[in-house]
N, C-alpha and C positions, 0 to 999 in steps of 0.2 A: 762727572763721568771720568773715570779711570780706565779699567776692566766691568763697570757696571754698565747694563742692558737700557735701553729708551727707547720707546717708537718716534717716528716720522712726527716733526710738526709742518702744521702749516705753510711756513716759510720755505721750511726746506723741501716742500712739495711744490710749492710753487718756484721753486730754481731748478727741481728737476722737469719740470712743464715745459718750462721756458731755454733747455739747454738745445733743443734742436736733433738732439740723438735718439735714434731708436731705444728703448727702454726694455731690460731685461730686468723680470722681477723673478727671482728664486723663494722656495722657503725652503729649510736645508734642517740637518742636525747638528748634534756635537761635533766639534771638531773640524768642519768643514771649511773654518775662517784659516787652517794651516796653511795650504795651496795659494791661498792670496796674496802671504805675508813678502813673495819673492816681488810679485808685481808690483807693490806696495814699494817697497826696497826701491825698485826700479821710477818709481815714480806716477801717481794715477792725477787725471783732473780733477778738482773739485770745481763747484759753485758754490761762492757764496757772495755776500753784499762786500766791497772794496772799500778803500778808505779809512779802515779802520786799525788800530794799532794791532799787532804782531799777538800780544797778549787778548786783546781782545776779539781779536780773529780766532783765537782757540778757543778760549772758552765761552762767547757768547754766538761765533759762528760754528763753529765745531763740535760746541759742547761738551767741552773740557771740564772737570772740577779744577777750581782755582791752585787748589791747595796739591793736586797732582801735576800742575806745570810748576808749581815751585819746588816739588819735594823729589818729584822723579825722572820729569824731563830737563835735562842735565846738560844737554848739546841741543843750539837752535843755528840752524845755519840759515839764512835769507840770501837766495843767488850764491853759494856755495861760499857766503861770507861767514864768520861765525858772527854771535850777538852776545853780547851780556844783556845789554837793555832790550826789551822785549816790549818797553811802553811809549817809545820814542818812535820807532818805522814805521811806516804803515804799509797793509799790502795793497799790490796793483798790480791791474792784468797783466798775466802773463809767470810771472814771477814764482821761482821756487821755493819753499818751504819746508827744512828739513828738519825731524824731530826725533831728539834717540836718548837715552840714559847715556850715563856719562863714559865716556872713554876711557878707556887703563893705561896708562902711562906716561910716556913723552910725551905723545901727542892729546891724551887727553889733559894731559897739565897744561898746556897751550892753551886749547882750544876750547874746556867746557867751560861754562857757561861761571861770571863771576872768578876765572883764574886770578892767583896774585903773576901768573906770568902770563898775562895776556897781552905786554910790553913784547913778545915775540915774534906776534904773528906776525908783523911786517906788513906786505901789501895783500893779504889776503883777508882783514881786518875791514868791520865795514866802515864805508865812508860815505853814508847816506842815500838819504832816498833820490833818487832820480827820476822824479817827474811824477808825482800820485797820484795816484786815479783820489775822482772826488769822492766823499763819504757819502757812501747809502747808494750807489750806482752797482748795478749787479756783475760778475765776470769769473773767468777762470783762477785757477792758479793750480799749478802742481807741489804736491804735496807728497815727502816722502817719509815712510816709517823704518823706523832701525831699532834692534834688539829686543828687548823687553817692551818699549812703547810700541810697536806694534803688533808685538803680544796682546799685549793690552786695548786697541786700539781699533784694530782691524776690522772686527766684529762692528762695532758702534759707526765705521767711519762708511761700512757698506750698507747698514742698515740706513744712512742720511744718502748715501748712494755716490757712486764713484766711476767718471769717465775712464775706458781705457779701450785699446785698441781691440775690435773685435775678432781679430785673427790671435789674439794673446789672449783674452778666454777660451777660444776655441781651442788652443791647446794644452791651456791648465784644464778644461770639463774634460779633453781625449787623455789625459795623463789621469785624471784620477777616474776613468771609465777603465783605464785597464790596471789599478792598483786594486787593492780590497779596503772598505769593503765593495766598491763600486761604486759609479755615479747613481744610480737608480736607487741604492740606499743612505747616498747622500742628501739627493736632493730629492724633496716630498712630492713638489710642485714648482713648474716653470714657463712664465708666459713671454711672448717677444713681443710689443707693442699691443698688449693684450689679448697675444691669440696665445692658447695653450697650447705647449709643445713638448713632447715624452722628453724625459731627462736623455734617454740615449740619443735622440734626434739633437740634441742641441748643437752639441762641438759641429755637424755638418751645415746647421742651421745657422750660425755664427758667421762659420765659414763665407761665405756665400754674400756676407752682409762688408761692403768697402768701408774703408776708415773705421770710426770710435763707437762704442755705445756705451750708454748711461748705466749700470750696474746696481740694483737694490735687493737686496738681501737680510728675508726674516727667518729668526732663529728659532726652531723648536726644541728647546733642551729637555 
């Protein structure tokens, strides 16, 4: 997976079962993954299984193509560390995840990924894991998208489904209820713990709901 489309497996159905948050399921149209990409930026929860290395937290939990975390994701930062090695850390609850194509200039000469001046970073350089969750135990982590990779991204990572604060949907669904073409041409269909609810009820419907919900999201193109 890069920019290419998959449905829900099993697994990843079963993390979203077991997350404890009210579940919003949308099916939507083109375009609709735009609105997301600032939240994304911002930083959303995922699920998935712990323990496992940096690299393979992308592409066997995430569902990454391998050849797209070598060729175009170009900045990995773990805890707002940068990484070159990607097959050495492993994640554990709690912990950030950030993923973006490469950086332009100073600082992306620093900072992406395999620099010959990666001798710069000084104490923002990582200095290992601290404390890792055991392999194959399930949990959080926060995951962020920047530039082009969550262009690419966004779509795929809502479609496996993504915590985020339900007062922060509720205002990205009331912002594009009043842009064109509208929420109600966006979104087809939308249920909240499986009761359906009019696309325009929702952002009140969000509202109303304290802390986070689980976000899934299918595409009709």
């Amino acid at each position: 997976m890069g920019n290419q489309k998959r449905g829900i497996t099993k697994k990843e159905r079963e993390l979203m079962r077991d997350s404890n948050f009210p579940l919003l399921t949308l099916r939507a149209g083109q375009d609709f993954d735009r609105p997301w990409r600032a939240l994304f930026r911002r930083g959303v929860g995922i699920r998935l299984r712990l323990g496992c290395s940096v690299r393979q937290s992308i592409c066997t939990e995430l569902g990454v193509d391998p050849e797209y975390v070598d060729q175009r994701i170009r900045s990995v930062f773990l805890d707002n560390s940068p990484l070159d090695d990607i097959d050495t850390p492993k994640l554990s609850e709690g912990q950030t995840l950030s993923l973006g194509g490469g950086m332009p200039g100073l600082v992306g000469i620093t900072l992406n990924r395999a620099s010959p001046f990666c001798h710069f970073r000084g104490e923002i350089g990582w200095k290992g894991d601290k404390g890792c969750t055991a392999e194959g135990s399930e949990g959080e982590i926060t995951l962020k998208l920047f530039n082009f990779v969550a262009e690419d991204l966004v779509e795929p990572m809502l479609v496996r489904g993504a915590i985020m604060q339900a007062v922060d949907v509720a205002a990205l669904l009331h912002e594009c209820a009043l842009e064109k073409p509208g929420l109600v041409h966006l979104v087809h269909h939308a249920e909240l713990d499986g009761r359906e609810v009019a696309p325009a009820d929702l952002p009140s419907a969000l509202e109303s709901l304290p802390g986070r919900v689980m976000v899934r999201v299918t595409w009709q193109k």
